[in-house]
Backbone as CSV, one residue per row, in Angstrom:
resi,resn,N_x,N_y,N_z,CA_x,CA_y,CA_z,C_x,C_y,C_z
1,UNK,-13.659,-17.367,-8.093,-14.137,-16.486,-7.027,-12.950,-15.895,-6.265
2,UNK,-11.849,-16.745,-5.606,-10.699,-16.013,-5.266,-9.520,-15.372,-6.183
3,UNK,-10.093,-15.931,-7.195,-8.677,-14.997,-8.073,-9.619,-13.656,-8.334
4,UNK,-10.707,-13.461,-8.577,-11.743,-11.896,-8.681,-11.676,-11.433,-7.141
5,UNK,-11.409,-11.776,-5.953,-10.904,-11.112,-4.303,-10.104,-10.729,-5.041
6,UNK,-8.947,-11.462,-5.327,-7.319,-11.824,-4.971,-6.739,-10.002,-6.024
7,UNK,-7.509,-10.673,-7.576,-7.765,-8.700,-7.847,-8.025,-7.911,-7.420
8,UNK,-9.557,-7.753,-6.960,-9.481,-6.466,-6.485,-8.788,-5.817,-4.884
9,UNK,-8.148,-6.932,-4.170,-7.327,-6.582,-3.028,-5.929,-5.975,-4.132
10,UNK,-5.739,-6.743,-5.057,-4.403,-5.989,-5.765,-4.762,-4.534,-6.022
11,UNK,-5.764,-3.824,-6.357,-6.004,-2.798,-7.094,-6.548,-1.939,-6.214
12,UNK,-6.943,-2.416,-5.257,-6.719,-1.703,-3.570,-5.771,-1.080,-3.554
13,UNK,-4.845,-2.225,-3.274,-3.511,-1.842,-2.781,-2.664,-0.894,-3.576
14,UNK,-3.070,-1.203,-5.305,-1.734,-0.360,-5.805,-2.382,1.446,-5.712
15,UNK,-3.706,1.301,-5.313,-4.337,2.809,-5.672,-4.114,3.006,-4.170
16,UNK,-4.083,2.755,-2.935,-3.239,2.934,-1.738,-1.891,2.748,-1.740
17,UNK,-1.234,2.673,-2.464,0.235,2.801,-2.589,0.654,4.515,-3.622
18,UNK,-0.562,4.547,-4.470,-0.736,5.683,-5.232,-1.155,6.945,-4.530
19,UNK,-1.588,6.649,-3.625,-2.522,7.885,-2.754,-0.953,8.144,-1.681
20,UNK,-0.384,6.898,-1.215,0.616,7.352,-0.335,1.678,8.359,-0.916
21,UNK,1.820,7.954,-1.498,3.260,8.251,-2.610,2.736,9.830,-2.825
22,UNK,1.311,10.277,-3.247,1.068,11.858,-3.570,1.340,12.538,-2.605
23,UNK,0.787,11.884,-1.262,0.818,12.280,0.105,1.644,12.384,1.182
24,UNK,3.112,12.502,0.736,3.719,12.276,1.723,4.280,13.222,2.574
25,UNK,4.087,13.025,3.660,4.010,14.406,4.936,5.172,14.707,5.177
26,UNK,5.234,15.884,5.751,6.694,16.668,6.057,7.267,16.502,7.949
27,UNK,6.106,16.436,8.184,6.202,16.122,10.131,6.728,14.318,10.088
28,UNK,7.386,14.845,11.270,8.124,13.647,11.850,7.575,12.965,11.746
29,UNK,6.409,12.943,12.833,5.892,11.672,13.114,5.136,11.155,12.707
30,UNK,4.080,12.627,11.392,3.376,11.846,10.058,4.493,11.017,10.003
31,UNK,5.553,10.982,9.094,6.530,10.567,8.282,6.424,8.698,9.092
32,UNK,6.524,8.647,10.054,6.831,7.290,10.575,5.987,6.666,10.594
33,UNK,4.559,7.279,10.260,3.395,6.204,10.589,3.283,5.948,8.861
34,UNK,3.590,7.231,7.735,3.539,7.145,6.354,4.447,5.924,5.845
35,UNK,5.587,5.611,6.918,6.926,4.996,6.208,6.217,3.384,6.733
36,UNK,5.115,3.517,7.657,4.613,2.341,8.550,3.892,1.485,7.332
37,UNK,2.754,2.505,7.176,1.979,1.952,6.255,2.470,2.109,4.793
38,UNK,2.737,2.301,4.413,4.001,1.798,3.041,4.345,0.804,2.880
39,UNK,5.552,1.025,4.283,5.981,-0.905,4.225,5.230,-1.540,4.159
40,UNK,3.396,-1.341,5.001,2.764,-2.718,5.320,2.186,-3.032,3.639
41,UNK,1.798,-1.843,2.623,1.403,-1.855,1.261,2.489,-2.538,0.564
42,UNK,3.916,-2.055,0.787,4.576,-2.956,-0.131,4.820,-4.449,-0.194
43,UNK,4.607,-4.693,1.105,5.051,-5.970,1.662,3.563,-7.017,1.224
44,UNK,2.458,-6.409,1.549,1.280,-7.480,0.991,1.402,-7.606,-0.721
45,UNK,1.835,-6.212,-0.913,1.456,-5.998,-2.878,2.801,-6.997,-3.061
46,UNK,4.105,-7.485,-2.503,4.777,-8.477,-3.005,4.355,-9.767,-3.073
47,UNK,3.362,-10.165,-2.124,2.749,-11.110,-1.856,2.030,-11.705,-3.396
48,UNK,1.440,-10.825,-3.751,0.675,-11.043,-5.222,2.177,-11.237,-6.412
49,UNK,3.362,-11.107,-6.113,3.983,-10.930,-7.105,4.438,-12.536,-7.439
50,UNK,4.226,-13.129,-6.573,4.734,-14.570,-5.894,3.262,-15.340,-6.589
């Protein structure tokens, strides 16, 4: 039961890491909230790498 979560939070994340990456804004302060939530995607999706 948690390794079928534990997937589909992975496949969340990498298709929100996919959507960021198409999307990335040209304004400042888009840019800092884009660079925000990135980090917070990369940093959980390492979590699964462990």
């Amino acid at each position: 039961m948690i390794k079928k979560i534990d997937e589909k939070r992975y496949q969340e994340l990498l298709k929100q890491k996919e959507e960021l990456e198409n999307n990335r804004p040209r304004d400042i302060d888009a840019m800092r909230r884009w660079k925000h939530s990135m980090g917070k995607t990369l940093e959980e999706l390492e979590l699964f790498k462990k």
